[in-house]
Residue frames as qw, qx, qy, qz and C-alpha x, y, z in Angstrom:
[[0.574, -0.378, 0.704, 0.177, 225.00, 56.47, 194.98],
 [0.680, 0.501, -0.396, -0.360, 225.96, 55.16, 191.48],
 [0.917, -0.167, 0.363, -0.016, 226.53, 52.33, 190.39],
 [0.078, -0.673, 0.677, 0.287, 230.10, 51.48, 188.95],
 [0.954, 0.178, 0.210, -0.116, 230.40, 48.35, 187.39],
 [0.047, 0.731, -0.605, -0.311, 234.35, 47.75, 186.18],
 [0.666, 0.631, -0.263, -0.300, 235.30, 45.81, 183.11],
 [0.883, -0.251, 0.280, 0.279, 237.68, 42.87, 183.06],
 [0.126, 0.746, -0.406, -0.513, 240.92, 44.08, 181.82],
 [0.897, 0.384, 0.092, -0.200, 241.66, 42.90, 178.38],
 [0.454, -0.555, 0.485, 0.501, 245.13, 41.53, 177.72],
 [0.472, 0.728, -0.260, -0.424, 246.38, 42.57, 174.38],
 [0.950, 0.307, -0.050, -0.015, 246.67, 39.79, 171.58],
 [0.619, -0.399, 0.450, 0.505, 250.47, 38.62, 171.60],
 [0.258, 0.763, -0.372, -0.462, 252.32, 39.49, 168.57],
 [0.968, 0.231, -0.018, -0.099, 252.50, 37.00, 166.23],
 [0.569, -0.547, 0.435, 0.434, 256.03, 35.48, 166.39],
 [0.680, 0.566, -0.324, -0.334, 257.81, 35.98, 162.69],
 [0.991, 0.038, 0.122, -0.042, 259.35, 33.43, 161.09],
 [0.617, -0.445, 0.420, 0.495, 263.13, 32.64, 161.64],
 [0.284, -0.322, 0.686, 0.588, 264.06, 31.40, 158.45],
 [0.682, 0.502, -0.135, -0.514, 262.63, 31.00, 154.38],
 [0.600, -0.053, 0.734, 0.313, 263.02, 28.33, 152.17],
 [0.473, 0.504, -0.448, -0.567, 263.47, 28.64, 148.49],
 [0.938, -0.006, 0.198, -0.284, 261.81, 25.47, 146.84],
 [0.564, 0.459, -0.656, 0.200, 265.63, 24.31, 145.82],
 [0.155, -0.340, 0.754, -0.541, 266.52, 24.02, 149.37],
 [0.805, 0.045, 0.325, -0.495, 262.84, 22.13, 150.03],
 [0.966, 0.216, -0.081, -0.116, 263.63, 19.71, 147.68],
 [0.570, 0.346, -0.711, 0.222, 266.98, 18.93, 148.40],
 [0.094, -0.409, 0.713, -0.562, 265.88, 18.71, 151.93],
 [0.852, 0.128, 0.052, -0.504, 263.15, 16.34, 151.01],
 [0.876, 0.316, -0.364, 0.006, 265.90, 13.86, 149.18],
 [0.048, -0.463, 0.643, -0.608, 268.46, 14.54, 151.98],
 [0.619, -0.170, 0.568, -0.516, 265.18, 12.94, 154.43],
 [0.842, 0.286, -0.011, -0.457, 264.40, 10.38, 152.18],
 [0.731, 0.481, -0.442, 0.198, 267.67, 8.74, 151.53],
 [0.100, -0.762, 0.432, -0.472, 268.89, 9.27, 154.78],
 [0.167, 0.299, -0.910, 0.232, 270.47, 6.00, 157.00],
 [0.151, -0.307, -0.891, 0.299, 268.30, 6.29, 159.63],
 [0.151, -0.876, -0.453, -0.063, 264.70, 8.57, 160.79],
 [0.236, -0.135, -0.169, 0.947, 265.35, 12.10, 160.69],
 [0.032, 0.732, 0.536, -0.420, 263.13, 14.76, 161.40],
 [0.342, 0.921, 0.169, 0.074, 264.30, 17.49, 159.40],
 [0.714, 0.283, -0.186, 0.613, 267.85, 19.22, 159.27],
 [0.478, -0.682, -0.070, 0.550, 269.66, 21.57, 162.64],
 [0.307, 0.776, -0.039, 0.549, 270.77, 24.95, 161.00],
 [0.537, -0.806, -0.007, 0.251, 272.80, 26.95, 163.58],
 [0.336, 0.877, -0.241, 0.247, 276.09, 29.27, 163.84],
 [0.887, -0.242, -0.122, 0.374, 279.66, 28.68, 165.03],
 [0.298, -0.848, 0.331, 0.287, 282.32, 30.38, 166.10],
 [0.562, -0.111, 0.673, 0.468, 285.43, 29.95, 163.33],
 [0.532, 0.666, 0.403, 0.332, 286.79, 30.78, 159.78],
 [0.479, 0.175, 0.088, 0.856, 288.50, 33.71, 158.77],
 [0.190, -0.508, -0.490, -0.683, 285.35, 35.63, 158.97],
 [0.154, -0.283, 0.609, -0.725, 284.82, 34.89, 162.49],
 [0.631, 0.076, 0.397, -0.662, 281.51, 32.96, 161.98],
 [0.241, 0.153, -0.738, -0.612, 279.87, 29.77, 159.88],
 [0.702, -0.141, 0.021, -0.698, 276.62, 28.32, 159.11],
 [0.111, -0.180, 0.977, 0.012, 276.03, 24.45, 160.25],
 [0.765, 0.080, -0.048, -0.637, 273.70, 21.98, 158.99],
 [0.008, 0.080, -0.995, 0.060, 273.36, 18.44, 160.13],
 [0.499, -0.251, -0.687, -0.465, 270.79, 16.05, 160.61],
 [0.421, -0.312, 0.193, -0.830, 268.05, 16.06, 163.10],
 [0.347, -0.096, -0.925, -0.120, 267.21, 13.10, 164.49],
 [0.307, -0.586, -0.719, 0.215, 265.02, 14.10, 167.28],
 [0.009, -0.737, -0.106, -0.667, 263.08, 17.94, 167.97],
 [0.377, -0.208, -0.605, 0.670, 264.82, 19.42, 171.49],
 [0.073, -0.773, -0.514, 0.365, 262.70, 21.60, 173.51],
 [0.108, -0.833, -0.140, 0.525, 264.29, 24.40, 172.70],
 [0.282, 0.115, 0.573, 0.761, 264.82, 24.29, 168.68],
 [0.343, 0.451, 0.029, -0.824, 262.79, 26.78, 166.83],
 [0.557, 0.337, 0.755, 0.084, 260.54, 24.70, 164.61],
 [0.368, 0.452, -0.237, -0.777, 260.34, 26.39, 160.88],
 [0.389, 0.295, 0.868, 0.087, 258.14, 24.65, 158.81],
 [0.328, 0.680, -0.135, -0.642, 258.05, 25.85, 155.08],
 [0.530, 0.299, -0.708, -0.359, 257.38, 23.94, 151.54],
 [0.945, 0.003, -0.223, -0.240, 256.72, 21.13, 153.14],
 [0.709, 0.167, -0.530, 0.434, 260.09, 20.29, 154.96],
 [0.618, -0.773, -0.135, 0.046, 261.35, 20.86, 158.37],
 [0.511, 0.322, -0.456, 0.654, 264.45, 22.69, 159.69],
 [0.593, -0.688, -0.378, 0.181, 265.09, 23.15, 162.95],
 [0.383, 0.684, -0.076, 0.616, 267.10, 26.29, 164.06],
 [0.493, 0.046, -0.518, 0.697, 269.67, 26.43, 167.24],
 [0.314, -0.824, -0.465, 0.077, 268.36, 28.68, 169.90],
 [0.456, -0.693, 0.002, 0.558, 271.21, 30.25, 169.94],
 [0.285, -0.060, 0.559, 0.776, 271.65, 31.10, 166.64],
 [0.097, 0.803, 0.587, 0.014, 267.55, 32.50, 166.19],
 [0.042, 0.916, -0.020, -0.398, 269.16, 36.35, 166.11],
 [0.151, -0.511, 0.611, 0.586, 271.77, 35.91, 163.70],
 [0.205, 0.020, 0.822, 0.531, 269.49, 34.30, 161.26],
 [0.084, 0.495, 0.411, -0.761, 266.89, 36.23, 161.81],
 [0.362, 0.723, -0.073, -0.584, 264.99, 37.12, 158.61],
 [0.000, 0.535, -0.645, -0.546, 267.04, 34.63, 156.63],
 [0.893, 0.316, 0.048, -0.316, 266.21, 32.65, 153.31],
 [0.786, -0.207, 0.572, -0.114, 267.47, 29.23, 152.67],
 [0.613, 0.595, -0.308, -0.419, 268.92, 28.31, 149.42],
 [0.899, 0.146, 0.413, 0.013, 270.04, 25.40, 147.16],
 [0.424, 0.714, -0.267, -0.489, 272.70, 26.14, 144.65],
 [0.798, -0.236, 0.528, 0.171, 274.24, 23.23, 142.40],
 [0.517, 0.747, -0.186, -0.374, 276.42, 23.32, 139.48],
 [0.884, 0.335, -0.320, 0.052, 279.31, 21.08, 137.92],
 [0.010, 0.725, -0.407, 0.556, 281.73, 22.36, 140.77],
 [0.226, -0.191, -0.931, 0.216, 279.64, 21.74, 143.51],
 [0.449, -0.512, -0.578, -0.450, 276.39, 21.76, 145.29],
 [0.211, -0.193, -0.602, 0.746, 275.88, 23.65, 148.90],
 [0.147, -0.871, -0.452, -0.123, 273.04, 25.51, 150.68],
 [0.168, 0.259, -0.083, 0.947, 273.13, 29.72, 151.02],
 [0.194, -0.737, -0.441, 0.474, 272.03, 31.70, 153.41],
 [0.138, 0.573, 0.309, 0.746, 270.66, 34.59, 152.11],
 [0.527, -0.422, -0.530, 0.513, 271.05, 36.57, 155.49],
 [0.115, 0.758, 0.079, 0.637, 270.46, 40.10, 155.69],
 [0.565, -0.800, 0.134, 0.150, 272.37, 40.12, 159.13],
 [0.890, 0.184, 0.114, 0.400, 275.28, 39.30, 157.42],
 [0.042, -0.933, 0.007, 0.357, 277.81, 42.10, 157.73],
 [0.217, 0.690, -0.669, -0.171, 280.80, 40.17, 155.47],
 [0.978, 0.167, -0.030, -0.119, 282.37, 37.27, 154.11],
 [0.313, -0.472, 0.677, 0.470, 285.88, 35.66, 153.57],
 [0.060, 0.510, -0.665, -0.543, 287.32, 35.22, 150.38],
 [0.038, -0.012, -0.996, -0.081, 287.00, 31.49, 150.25],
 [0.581, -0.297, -0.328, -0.683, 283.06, 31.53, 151.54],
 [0.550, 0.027, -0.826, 0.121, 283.35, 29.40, 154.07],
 [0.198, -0.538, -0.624, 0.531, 282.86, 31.71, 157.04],
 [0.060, -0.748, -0.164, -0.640, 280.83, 35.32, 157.78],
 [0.101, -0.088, -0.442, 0.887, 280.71, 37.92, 160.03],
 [0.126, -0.482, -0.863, -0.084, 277.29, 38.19, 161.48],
 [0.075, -0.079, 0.533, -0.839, 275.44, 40.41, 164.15],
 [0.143, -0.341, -0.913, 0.170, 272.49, 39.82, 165.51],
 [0.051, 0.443, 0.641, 0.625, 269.09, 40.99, 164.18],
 [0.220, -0.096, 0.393, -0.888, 267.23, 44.45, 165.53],
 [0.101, -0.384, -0.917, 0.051, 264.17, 43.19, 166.86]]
């Protein structure tokens, strides 16, 4: 007769999750004066996609006044955005920007889901990142 002796299986390490979105330290700092100036307590700023635009798609950003269960929490530079659940594949991979000139002054999404644009910039045409 031998003796056996069996091993607890080992469950394999999760995969770290990556990170939604980047920030370029323009964006951080305007989303630093954005929280700082702001009426009332905000947490950090709601990114997320709509439906609409020539394009068929655009990006939104409002303020955050409170973190729902189910926002994706990116924390980067030192600022907080919070990013739609339902919009986490279509921004997949993307970096955050800041541009301002005499014109005017807007954050870019530097999106590499991005399949197109309209004319105007206003909306894109997404799809929705290979995992």
């Amino acid at each position: 007769m031998t003796n056996t002796q069996s091993t607890p299986a080992t469950k394999p390490k999760p995969r770290p999750r990556p990170q939604v979105m980047k920030l370029t330290e323009a964006a951080a700092a305007r989303i630093r004066e954005l929280t700082n100036r702001a009426d009332s307590e905000i947490v950090g700023l709601r990114v997320g996609v709509k439906n609409g635009g020539c394009a068929g798609q655009s990006y939104t950003v409002e303020y955050a006044h409170e973190i729902r269960p189910t926002d994706e929490v990116v924390e980067d530079k030192g600022v907080k955005i919070l990013v739609d659940p339902k919009a986490v594949l279509f921004l997949l991979g993307t970096e955050m920007d800041y541009h301002a000139d005499k014109m005017q002054a807007q954050f870019v999404f530097n999106n590499p889901n991005q399949i197109s644009a309209c004319g105007c910039g206003e909306s894109v045409q997404l799809k929705p990142a290979e995992v």
